[in-house]
C-alpha positions as CSV (number, residue, x, y, z in Angstrom):
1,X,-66.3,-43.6,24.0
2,X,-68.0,-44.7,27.7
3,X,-66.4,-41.4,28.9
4,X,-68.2,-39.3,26.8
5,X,-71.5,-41.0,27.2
6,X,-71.0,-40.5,30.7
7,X,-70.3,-36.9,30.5
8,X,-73.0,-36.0,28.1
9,X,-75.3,-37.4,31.0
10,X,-77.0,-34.7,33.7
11,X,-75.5,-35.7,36.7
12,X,-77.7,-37.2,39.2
13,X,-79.8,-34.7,40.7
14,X,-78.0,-34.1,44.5
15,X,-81.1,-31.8,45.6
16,X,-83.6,-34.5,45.4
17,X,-81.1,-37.3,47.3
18,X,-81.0,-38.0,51.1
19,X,-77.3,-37.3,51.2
20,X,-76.9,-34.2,49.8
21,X,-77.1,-31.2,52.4
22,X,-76.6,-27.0,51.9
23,X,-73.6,-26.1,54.3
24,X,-74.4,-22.5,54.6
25,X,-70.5,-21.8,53.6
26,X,-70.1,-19.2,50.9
27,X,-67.2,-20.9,49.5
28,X,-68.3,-24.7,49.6
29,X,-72.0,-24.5,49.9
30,X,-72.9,-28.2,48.5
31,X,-72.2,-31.1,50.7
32,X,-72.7,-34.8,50.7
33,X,-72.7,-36.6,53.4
34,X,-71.4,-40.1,52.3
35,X,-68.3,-39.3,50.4
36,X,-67.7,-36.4,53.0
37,X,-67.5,-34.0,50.1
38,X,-67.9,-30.4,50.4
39,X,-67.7,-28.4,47.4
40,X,-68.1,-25.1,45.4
41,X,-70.0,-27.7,42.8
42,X,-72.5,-30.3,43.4
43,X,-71.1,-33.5,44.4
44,X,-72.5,-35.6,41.7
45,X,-70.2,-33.0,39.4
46,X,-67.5,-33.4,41.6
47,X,-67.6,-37.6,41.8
48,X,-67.7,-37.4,38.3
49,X,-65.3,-35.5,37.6
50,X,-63.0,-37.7,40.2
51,X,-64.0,-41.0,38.8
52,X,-65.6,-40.5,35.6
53,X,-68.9,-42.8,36.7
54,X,-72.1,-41.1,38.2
55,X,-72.5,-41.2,42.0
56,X,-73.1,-44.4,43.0
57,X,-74.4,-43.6,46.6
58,X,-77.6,-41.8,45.3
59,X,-80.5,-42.3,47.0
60,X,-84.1,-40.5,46.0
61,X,-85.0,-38.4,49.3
62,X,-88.3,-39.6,50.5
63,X,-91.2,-37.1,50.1
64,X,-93.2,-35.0,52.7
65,X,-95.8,-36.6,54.2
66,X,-99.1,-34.6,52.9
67,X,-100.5,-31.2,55.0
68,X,-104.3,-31.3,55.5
69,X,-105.9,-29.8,53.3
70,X,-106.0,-26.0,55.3
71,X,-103.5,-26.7,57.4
């Protein structure tokens, strides 16, 4: 039953964490850099997948500091 909760959960969203980076690969564009994973998938999908829990190194990437206005 937990498993399926779990899975009908979005993932945690990798774009918006301070771990996740774009390798420029074609085949394993999505990489994060505390597990080390690189992937075809996100690595939230793929730490899922491995373990059956939600990432548990997630961290929300700190936002731009603000432009000027007319900058």
């Amino acid at each position: 039953m937990l498993a399926r909760a779990v899975e009908s959960r979005p993932a945690p969203a990798c774009a918006r964490c301070r771990h996740y980076w774009v390798t420029h690969q074609p085949a394993t564009p999505h990489g994060c850099r505390v597990f080390g994973i690189l992937s075809a998938r996100l690595p939230s999908v793929e730490i899922r997948m491995a373990t059956g829990q939600d990432c548990s190194a997630f961290e929300e990437r700190p936002a731009p500091p603000a432009r000027p206005h007319g900058a």
